[in-house]
N, C-alpha and C positions, 0 to 999 in steps of 0.2 A: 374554725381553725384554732378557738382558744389563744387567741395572740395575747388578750387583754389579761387572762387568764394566767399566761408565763409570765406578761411580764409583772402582774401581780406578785405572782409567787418569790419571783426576784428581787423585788423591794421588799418584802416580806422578809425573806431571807435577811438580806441587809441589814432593815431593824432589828429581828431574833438575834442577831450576830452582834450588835451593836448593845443590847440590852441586857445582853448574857456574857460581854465580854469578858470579864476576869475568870469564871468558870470554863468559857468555851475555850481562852488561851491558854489555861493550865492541862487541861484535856487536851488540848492539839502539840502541846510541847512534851507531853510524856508519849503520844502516839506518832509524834515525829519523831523522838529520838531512840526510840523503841525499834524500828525499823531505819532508821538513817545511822546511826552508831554503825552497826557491823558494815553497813556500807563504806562511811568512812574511814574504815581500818584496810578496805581490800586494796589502794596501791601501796600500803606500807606491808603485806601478804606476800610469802620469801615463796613459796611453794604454792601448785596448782590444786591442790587437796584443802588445804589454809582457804585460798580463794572463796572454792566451790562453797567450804562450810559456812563460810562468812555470809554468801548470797543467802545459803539455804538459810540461815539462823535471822538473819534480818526479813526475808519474804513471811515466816515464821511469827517473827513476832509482829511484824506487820499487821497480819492476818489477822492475828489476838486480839491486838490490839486495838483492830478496826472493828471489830463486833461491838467493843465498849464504846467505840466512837459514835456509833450509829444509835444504841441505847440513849447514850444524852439528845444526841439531833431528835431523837424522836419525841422525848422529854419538850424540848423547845419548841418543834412544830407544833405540838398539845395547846401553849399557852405558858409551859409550866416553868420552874427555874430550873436550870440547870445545875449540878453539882457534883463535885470529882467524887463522891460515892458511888451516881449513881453510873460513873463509869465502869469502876470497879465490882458492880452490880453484872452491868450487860457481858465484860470479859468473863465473870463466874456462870453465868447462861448461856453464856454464844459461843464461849472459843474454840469449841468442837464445830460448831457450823461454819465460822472460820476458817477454821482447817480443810474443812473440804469447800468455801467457798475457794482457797486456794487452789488445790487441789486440780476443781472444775475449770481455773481459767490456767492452770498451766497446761491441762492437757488441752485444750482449745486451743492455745499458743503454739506448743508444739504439730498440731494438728493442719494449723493456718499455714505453717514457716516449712513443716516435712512437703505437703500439698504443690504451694508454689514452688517449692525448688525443685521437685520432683519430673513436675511436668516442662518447667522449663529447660532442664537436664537433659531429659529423655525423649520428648518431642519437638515436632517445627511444624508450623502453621499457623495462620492466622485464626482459627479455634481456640492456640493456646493462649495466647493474652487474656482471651476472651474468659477464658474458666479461672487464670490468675483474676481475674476481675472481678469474678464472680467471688473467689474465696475470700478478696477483700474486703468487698462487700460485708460479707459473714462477717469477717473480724470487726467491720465496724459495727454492724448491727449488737454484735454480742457486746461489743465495748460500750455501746448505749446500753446495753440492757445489767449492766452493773451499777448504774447511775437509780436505778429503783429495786434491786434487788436486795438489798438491805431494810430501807424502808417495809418494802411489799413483805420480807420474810417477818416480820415483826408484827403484820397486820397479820397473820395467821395463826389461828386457834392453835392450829399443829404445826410447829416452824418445821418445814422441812425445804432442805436445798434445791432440789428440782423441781417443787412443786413453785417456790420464790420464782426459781427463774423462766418458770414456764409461764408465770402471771404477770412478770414483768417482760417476757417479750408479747403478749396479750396486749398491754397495755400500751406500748408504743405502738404496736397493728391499731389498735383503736382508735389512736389520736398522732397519726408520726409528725404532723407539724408543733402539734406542741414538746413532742421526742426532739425535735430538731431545735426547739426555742432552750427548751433544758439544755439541752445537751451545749449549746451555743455558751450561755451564761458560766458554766460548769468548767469552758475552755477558757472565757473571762475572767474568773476566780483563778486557775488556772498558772493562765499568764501574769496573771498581776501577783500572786505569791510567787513565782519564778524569780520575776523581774524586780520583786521587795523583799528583801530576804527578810527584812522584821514583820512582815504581814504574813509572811509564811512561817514563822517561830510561832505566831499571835495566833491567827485562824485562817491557814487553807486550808487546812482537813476538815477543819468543823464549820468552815462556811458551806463548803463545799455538800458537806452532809449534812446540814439542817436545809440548804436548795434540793436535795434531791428528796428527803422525809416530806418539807411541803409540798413539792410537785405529786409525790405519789398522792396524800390525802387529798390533794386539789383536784388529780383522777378521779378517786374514788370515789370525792363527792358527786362529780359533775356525773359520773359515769350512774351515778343512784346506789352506791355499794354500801356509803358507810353516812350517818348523818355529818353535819357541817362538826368538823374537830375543833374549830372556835367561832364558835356563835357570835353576834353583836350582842354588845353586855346590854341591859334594859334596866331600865329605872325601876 
């Protein structure tokens, strides 16, 4: 079940986050305020147009800006230092894949939210709970399978969007208790940037994504895909 395996990765994480501090909190304060700015301008928004643009323009730079976040974590998971270049690096690489990683999970959202309301709408019987359950299901699943789909798209010779997500839902099939161990720690990091507002200025983006870059490598090793990403150092 890989238990010892998660929770490696998790203190793993911790230390990379603790070691890389001042680069990992400068990279999480430009890709939190990158995306949180136009949010916090939308109840001071006179117009429902104003609004909408405000969502659209922060999910936007979100998205950008989380491609360069994912470059550093993957930087860290390596071994290596992290540094606000090499942010500025991965958003000159990735922000198109970005874009449509956006893209992919709004149309999933709208897909999940048209689906149940629909059926709840328009039918009655005990079937329908059943198929609302099932569609949640799916939404959970795909909301796990963004938790490696960054990482995974980064291990590919030829980054492409679908083919990430198609190896990151592979990979949670392969192993879903340690999907469920990740996925756990990731609502940890989570809660506890919520509930700290200066650990969430500091590092929950890039706690968050230097645990999911080692979980994916920690996959990969175990699964025989890729050699150990850091070896024990030898005399």
């Amino acid at each position: 079940m890989m238990i010892r395996e998660a929770m490696e990765v998790f203190w793993r994480s911790l230390k990379d986050a603790w070691e890389e501090l001042m680069p990992l909190s400068l990279v999480n304060l430009v890709w939190f305020a990158s995306w949180g700015a136009p949010f916090a301008l939308i109840p001071s928004s006179k117009t429902l147009w104003l609004t909408i643009l405000l969502v659209a323009l922060g999910l936007v730079l979100g998205a950008v800006t989380t491609s360069g976040l994912y470059h550093v974590s993957d930087r860290v998971a390596h071994g290596k230092t992290a540094r606000f270049d090499d942010w500025r690096e991965g958003v000159r690489l990735h922000w198109r894949k970005g874009l449509l990683w956006l893209l992919g999970n709004v149309v999933a959202l709208v897909a999940v939210i048209w689906n149940i309301s629909f059926y709840g709408a328009n039918f009655s019987g005990g079937w329908v709970p059943l198929l609302q359950g099932i569609w949640l299901a799916m939404a959970l699943f795909w909301l796990v399978m963004q938790l490696y789909f960054w990482p995974m798209l980064l291990r590919l010779e030829e980054p492409r969007v679908w083919t990430a997500w198609k190896f990151s839902a592979m990979l949670i099939v392969a192993n879903p208790f340690f999907a469920f161990f990740i996925a756990t720690f990731t609502l940890l990091f989570a809660i506890i940037s919520v509930a700290t507002g200066v650990i969430l200025g500091l590092l929950g983006g890039t706690a968050m994504a230097v645990l999911g870059s080692n979980a994916v490598l920690m996959l990969l090793f175990k699964l025989g895909k890729i050699e150990d990403p850091r070896p024990p150092l030898t005399d």
